[in-house]
N, C-alpha and C positions, 0 to 999 in steps of 0.2 A: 609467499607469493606464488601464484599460480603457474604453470609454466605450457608454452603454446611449442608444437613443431614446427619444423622451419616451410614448410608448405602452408602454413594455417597463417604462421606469421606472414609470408610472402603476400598472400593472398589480400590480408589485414592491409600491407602497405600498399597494395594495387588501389583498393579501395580507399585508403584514403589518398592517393595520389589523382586517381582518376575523379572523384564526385567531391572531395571533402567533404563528406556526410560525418565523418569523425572528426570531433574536435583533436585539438593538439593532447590536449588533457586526456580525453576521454582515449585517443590513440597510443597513447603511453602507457596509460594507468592498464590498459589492455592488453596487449602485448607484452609490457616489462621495459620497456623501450630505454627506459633510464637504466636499465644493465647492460643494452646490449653491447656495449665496447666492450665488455666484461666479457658474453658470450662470443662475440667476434674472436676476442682475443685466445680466447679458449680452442678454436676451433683454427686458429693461425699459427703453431708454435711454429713453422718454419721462420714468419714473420718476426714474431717477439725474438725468433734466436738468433735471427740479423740483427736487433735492435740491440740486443747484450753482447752479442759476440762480436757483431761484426759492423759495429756503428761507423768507424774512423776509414772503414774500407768504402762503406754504401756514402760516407760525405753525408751532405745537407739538403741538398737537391737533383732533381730529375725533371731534363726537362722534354716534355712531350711535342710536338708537332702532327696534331688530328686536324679532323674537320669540325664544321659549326656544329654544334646543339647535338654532340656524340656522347656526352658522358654524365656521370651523377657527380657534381660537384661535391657529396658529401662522401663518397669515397676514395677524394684524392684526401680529405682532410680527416678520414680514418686511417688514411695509407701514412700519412703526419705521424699522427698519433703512434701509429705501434713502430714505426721504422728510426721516427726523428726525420723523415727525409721530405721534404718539400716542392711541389709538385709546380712546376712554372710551363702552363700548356700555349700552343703557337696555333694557329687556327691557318689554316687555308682552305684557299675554294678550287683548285684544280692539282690533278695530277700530274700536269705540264708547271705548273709552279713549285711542288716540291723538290721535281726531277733539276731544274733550272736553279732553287737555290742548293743542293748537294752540289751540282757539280761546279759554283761558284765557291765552294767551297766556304767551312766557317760558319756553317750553318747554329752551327755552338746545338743541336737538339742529342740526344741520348735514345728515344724509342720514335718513331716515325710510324705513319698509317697509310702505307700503300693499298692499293687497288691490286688484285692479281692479276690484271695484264702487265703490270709494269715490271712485276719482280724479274723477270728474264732480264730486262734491261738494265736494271741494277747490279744485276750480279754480273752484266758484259762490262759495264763500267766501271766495276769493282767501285761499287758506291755502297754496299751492306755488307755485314756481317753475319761469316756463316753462326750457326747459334750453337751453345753449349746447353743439349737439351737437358744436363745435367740440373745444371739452374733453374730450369722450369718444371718442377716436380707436380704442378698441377695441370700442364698441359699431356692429356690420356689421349692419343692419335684414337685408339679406336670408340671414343667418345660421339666424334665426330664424321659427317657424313664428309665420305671422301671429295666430291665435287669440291667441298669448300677449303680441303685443307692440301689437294695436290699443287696448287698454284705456289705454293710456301718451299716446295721443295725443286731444285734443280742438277741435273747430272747428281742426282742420288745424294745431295747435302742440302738439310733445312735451312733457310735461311730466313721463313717465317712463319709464325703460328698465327690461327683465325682469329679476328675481334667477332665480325657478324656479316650479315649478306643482308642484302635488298636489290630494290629495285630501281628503274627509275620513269618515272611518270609525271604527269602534273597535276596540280591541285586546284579546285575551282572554286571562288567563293559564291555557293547557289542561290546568295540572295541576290546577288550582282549580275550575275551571269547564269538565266534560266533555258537555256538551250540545251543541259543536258550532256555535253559532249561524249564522243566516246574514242574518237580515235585519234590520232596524230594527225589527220588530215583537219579536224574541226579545231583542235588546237590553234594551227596557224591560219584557218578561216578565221575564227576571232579574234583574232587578234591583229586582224586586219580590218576587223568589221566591226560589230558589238562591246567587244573589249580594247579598241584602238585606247592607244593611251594607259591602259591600265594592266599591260601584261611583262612578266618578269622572262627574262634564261639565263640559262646559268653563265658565268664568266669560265667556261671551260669546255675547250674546242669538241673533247669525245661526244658530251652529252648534247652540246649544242646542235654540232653538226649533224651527228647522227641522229637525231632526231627530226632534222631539218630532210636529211634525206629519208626516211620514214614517208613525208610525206608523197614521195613519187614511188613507195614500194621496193626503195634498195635496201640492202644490207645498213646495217647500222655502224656497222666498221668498214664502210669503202673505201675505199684509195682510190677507185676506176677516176681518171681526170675527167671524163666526159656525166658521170654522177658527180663529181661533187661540183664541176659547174654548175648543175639543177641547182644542186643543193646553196651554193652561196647566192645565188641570182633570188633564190623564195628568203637567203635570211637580207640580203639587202634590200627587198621591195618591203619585209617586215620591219625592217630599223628603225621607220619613222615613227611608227604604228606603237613600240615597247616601252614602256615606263622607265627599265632600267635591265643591266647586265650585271649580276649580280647572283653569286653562288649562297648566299645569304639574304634568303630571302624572308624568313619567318616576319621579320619587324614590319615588312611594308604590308605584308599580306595581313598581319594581325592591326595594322592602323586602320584598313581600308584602301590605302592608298594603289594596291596591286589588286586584283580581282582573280590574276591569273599569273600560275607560275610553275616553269618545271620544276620537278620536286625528287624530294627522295624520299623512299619509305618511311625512315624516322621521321622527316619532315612533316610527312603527311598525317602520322599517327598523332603527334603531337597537336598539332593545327586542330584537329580533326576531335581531338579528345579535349580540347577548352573551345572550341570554337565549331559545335557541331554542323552547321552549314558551309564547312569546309570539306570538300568532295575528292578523293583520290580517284583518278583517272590512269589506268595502262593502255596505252593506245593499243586498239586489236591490232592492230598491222606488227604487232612485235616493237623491238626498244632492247632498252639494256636489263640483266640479271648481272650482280657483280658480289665478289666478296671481298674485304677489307681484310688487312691481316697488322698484325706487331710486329716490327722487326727495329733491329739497331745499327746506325747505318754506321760504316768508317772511322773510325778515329774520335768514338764518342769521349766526352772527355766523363760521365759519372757511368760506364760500361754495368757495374756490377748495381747500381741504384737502379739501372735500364732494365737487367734480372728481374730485380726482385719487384719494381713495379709492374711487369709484364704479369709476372708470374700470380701478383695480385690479383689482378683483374681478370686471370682467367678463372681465379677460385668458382665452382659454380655457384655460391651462393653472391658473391662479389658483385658476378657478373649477373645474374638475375636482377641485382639492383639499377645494374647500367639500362637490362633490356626495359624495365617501366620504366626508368627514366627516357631514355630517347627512342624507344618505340621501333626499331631495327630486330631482327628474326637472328636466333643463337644457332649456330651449327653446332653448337655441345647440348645432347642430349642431358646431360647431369643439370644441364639451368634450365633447360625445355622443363622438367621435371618437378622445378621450383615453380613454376609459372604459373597464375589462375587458367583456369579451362577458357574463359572470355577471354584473354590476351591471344592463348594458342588460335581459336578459332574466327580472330578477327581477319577480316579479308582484304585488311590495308595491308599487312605484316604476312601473312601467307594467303596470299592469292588464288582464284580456283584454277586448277590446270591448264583449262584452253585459253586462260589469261597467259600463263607462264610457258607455256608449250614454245611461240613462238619468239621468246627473248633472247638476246646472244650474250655471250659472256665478250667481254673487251677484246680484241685484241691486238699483240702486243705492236705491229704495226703500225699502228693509230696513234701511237704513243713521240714517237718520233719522227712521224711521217712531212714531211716540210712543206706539203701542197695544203694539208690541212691546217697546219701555222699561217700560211700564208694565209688561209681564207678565215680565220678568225681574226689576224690581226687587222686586214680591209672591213671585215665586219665593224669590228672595235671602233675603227676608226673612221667609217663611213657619217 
């Protein structure tokens, strides 16, 4: 049998993830694909040496708490295979909901998927754990671009390592909605207007609000009480006008039933790549840039499954699989690396600068701010 590098194979899997122009068959018989647990396996001995040495320590399961449509399902069910360990994921849609079930305590998750504005707060409420970067022998700091991996670390102790970064924008479907949009202000023109009835946002206050305030030219992370007045008065006169509140948005968007919806990078990529008249949108007026990170939060009850799952997925070839699978931008140059040239230079997933110039990164304020709770929950409930 013929044998493909891991760049040629990458490449192979883009293609047939993105067109299905390869059959199942023809995309095996090609690649070898029917060995590759074999090759996986070969290039993981850390992994197979949990699986023999250290089975009864790693347990039977890990369980995750990410976001919607983040991961390749077929790598929690390789992660099965070499570990024995079994993968039980928690989906949320706001960073104010996993802050709220930790500190409920009993959360029962083991690896969690903060936002870097929050980890300062996590670590005031002693809700994570500092990390033993021992156990992650595949996360190389100098891999990655610092922007994305200083959020992880606090008073000089890691407490998490990078998943991926994006954006946050909306999505338009252009057969629906032929106006073109381009900024945050046309966002919530139509959806007051043309797309009344058929517009999504997210059920989580950062993204909501701040984008709500975008529209009058503030900061995307205000607090000022006299801004986010503006800001709840433009999303109440919107409440009638919205289809639904909802951080999951892919299904209504892919029925027809939403026309418009804030989104996130992977969201967009995804949408965008089975459903080409699905249009990502950065509003010029700026918005959010954010990066996602791993981390283990308190009193995980499978701590060392937590390891060695992390440590998985940072693998760069792993994690290459994750990036075409949900369409999100790698701060590890080692899967940049793995990646077809078309994926690097799509301009859903890295944006052109005077797009990205104006974005702000979270901050961590906004996270606990009780004026902005208060105005999402009249929101909710208007």
């Amino acid at each position: 049998m013929s044998t493909i590098d891991r760049k040629t194979f990458m490449k192979l899997l883009w293609r047939h993830r993105k067109t299905g122009s390869l059959s199942r068959r023809d995309f095996i018989g090609l690649t070898g694909l029917g060995t590759a647990s074999v090759v996986l396996a070969a290039n993981m001995p850390g992994l197979l040496a949990s699986r023999r040495v250290h089975a009864a320590e790693l347990g039977d399961r890990v369980v995750l708490a990410t976001w919607p449509n983040y991961h390749d399902p077929q790598n929690f069910e390789t992660f099965a295979e070499l570990t024995g360990v079994s993968s039980q994921v928690n989906v949320f849609g706001s960073n104010e909901e996993m802050l709220a079930k930790l500190q409920a305590g009993g959360s029962g998750w083991d690896v969690f998927v903060p936002t870097n504005y929050t980890i300062t707060t996590y670590v005031e409420l002693d809700l994570i754990e500092p990390l033993d970067l021992s156990k992650l022998p595949n996360f190389v700091p100098s891999a990655y671009d610092p922007r994305f991996t200083e959020p992880g670390t606090v008073n000089g102790t890691v407490y998490a390592v990078p998943k991926n970064w994006g954006t946050t924008g909306y999505v338009v479907n252009s057969a629906k909605v032929t106006d073109n949009p381009t900024t945050w202000k046309a966002f919530w023109d139509l959806t007051m207007g043309p797309a009344s009835g058929r517009t999504m946002v997210h059920d989580y206050q950062l993204t909501t609000i701040g984008n709500a305030l975008k529209y009058f030219g503030y900061s995307f992370n205000s607090v000022d009480p006299k801004e986010l007045a503006d800001a709840e008065e433009l999303l109440l006169k919107a409440k009638p006008h919205l289809f639904a509140i909802n951080s999951d948005y892919q299904p209504s968007m892919r029925s027809g039933d939403a026309w418009m919806s804030m989104c996130w990078t992977g969201d967009g990529s995804q949408l965008h790549r089975d459903m080409p008249e699905m249009v990502y949108v950065l509003g010029r007026e700026g918005g959010e840039i954010w990066s996602d990170f791993y981390a283990i939060p308190k009193g995980a009850e499978h701590p060392e499954a937590a390891y060695a799952l992390i440590d998985y997925l940072l693998d760069p070839e792993v994690n290459a699989r994750e990036v075409m699978a949900h369409g999100y931008p790698s701060a590890d140059s080692r899967t940049n690396d793995l990646l077809p040239k078309e994926m690097l230079n799509d301009p859903i997933m890295y944006p052109a600068a005077e797009l990205l110039d104006p974005l702000e990164f979270g901050a961590a304020s906004t996270l606990t701010d009780p004026l902005r709770a208060e105005i999402l929950a009249r929101f909710k409930a208007a």
